[in-house]
DOVEX-625935 format. One line per 4 residues: number of its first residue (from 0); for each residue x, y, z of N, C-alpha, C. Coordinates in steps of 0.001 Angstrom, whole numbers. Layout:
NUM> X:Y:Z:X:Y:Z:X:Y:Z | ... .
This chain:
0> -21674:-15056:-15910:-21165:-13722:-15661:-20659:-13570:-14222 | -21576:-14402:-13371:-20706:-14280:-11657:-19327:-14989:-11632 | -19083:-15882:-12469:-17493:-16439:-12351:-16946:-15972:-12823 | -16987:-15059:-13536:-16158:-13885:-14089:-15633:-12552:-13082 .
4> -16421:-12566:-11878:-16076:-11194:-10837:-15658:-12309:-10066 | -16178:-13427:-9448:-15793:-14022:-8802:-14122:-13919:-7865 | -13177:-14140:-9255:-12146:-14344:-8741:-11468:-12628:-8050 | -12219:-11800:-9190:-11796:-10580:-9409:-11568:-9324:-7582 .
8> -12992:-10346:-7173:-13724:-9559:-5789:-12666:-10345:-4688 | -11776:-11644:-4723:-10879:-11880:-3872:-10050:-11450:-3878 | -9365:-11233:-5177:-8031:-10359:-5510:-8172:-9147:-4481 | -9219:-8367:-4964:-9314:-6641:-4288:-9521:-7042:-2967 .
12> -10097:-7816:-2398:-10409:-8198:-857:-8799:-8500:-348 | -8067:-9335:-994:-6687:-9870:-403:-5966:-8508:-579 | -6113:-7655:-1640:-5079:-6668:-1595:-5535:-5713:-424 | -6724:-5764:320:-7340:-4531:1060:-6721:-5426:2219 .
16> -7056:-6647:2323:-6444:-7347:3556:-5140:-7215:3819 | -4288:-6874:2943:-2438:-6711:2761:-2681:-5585:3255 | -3385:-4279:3303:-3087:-2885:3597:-3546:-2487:4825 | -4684:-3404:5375:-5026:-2910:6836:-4017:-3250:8082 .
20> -3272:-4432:7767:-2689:-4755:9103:-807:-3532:8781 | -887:-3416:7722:145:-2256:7852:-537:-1021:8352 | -1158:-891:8033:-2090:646:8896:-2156:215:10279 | -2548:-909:10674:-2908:-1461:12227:-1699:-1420:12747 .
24> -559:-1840:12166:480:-1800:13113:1276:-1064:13172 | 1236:321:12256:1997:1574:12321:1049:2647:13206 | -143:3095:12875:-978:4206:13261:-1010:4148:14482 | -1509:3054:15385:-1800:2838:16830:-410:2723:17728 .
28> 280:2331:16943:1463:2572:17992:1705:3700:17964 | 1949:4845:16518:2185:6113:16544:1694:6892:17877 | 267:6171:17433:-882:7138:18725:-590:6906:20148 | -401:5739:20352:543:5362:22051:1751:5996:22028 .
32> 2732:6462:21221:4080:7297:21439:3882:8277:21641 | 2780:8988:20871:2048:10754:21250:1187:10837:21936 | 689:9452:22115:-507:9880:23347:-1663:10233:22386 | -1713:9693:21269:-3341:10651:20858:-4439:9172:20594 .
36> -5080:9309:21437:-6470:8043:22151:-6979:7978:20664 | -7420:8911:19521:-8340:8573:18516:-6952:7345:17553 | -5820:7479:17341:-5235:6937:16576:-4941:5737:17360 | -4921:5647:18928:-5165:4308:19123:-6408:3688:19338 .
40> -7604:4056:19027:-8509:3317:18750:-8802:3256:17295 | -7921:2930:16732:-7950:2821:15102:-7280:1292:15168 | -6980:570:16130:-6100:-777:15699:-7815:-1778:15999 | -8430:-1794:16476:-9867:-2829:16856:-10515:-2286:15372 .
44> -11112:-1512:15158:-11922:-1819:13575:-10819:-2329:12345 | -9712:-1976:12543:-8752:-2522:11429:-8892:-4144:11911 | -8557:-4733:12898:-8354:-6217:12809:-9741:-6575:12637 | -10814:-5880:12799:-12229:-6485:12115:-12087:-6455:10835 .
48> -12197:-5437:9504:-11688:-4991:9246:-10822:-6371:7940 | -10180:-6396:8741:-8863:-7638:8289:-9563:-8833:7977 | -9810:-9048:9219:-10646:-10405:9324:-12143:-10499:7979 | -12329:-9167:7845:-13867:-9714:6933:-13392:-9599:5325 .
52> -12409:-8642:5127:-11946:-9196:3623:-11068:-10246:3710 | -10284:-11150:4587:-9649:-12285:4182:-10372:-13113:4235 | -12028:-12982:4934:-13193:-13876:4797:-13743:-13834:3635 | -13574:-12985:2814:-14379:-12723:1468:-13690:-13451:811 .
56> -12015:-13260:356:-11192:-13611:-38:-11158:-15071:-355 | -10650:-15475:971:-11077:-16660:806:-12180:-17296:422 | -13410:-16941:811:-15116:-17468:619:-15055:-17314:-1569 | -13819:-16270:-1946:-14313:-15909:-3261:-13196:-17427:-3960 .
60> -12033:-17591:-3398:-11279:-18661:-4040:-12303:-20344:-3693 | -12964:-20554:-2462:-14123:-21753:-2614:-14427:-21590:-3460 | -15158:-20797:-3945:-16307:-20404:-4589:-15799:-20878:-6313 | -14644:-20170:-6548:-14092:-21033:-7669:-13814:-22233:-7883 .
64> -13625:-22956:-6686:-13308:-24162:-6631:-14627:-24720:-6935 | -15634:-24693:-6191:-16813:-25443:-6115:-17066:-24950:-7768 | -17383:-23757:-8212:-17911:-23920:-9400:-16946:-24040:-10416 | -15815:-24970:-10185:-14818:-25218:-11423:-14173:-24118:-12292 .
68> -14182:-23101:-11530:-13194:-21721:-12370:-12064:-21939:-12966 | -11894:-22355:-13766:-10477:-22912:-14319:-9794:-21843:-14901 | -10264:-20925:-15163:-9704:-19406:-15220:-8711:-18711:-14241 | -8844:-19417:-13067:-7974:-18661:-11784:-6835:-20269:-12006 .
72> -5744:-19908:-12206:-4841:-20552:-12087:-4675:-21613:-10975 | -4472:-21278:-9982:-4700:-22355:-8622:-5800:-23361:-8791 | -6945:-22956:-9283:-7736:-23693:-9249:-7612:-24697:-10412 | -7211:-24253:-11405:-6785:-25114:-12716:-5423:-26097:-12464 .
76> -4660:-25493:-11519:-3789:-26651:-11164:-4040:-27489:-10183 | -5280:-27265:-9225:-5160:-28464:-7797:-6553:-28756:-8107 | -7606:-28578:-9103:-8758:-29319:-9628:-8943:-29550:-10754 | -10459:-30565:-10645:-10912:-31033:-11905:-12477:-31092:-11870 .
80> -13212:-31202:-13184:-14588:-31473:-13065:-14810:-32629:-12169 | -14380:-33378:-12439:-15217:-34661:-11895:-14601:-35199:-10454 | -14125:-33805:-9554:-14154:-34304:-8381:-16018:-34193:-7742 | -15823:-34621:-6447:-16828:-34200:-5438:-17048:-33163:-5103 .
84> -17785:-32218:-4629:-17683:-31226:-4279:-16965:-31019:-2879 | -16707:-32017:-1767:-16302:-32333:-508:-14347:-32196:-995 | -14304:-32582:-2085:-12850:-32867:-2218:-12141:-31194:-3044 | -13626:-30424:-3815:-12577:-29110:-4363:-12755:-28476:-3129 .
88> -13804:-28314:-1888:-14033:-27788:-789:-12483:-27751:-420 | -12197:-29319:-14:-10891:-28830:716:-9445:-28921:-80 | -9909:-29072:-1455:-8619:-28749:-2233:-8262:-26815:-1766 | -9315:-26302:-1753:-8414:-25033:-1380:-7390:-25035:-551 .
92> -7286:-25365:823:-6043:-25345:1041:-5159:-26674:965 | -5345:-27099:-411:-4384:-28391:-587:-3040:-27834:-1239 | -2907:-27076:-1655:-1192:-26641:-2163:-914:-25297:-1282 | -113:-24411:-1301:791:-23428:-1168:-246:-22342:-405 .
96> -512:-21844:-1567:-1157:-20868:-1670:-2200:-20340:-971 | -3565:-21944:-1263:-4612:-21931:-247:-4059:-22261:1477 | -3174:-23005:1367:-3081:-23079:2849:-2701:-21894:3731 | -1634:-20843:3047:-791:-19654:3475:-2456:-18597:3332 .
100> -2798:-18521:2808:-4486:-17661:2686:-5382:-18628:3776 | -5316:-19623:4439:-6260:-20158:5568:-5434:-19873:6717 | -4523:-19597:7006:-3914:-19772:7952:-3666:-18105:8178 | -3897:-17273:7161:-3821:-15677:6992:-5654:-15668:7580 .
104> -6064:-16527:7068:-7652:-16059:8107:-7951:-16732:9421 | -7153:-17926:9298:-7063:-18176:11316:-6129:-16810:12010 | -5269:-16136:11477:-4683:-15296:12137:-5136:-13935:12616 | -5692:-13934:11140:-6828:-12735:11628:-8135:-12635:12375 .
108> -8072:-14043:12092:-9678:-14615:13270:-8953:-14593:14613 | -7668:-14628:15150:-7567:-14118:16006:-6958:-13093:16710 | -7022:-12302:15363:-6679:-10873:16017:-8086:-9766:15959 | -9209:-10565:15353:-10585:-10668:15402:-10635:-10914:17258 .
112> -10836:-11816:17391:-10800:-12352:18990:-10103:-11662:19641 | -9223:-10428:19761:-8559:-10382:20838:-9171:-8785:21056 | -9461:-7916:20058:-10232:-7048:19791:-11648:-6998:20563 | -12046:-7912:20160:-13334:-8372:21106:-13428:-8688:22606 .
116> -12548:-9792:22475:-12609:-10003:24059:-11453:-9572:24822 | -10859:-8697:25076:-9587:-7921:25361:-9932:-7011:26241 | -11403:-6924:26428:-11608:-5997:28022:-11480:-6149:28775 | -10849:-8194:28542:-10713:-8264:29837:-9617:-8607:30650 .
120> -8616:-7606:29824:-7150:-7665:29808:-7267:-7059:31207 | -5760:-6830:31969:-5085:-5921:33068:-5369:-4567:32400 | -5475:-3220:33287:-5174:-2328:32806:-3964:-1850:32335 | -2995:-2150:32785:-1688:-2005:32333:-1263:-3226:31221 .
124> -2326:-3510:30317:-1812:-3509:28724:-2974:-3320:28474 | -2460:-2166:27501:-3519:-1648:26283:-3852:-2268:25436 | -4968:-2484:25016:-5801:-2969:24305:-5520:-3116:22394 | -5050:-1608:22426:-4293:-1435:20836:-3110:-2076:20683 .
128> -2410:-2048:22046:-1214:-2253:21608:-997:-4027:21960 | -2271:-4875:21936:-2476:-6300:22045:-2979:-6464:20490 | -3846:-5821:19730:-4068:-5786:18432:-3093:-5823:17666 | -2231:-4807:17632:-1075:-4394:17245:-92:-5162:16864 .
132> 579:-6159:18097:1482:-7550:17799:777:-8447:17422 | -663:-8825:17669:-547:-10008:16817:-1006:-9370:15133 | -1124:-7997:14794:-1343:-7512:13095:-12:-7766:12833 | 1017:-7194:13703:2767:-7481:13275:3010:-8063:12278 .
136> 2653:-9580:12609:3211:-11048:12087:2027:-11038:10805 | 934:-10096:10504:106:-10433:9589:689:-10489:8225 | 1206:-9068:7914:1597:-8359:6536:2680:-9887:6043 | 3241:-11041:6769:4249:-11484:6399:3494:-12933:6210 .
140> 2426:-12842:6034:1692:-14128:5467:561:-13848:4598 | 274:-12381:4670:-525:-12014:2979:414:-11674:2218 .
């Protein structure tokens, strides 16, 4: 019955991950053009935010892999039972798909990182609006 939500809980995680970095990179700039401080501190919990459903996301497509979900398409085309478990591990990002979804969570891992450690920018760049460009480039790799 868990490989049955399995795939279901990445889907909704990747589609929530597609919708935050469009919110991140429209709202906070809005708020720097008007000046209103609450809408630019809305771009740091979005790239967290980002970062923990494309972690799910991804953690939910392993997860098929390791337990042979042959139900999720990707996984029925780049595995088989009788690999290793070391080899469906990194079959995820062995075709298209998984690699463009690992490289969508290195991106957000570092727009994770910049959120965080970004206090210790100049004052003359804002903090949102360092979140902000690297969410830009997000929406165009989920």
């Amino acid at each position: 019955m868990l490989t049955l939500t399995i795939p279901e809980v990445g889907l909704f995680a990747l589609l929530i991950a597609l919708c935050l970095p469009l919110l991140q990179a429209t709202v906070p700039l809005l708020g720097a053009a008007t000046r209103r401080p609450l809408w630019m501190a809305f771009a740091e919990p979005m790239a967290w935010g980002q970062f923990v459903f494309l972690l799910i996301s991804y953690a939910s497509l392993t997860a098929s892999f390791l337990l042979d979900d042959f139900s999720v398409d990707y996984v029925a085309r780049n595995s088989n039972s009788m690999l290793p478990w070391y080899y469906k591990f990194t079959a995820v990002w062995g075709s298209h798909e998984g690699s463009v979804l690992l490289w969508s969570l290195i991106l957000s891992g570092w727009g994770f990182a910049v959120s965080l450690f970004s206090r210790q920018l100049p004052r003359d760049i804002p903090r949102p609006a360092s979140c902000c460009v690297v969410m830009l480039i997000s929406p165009t790799w989920n």
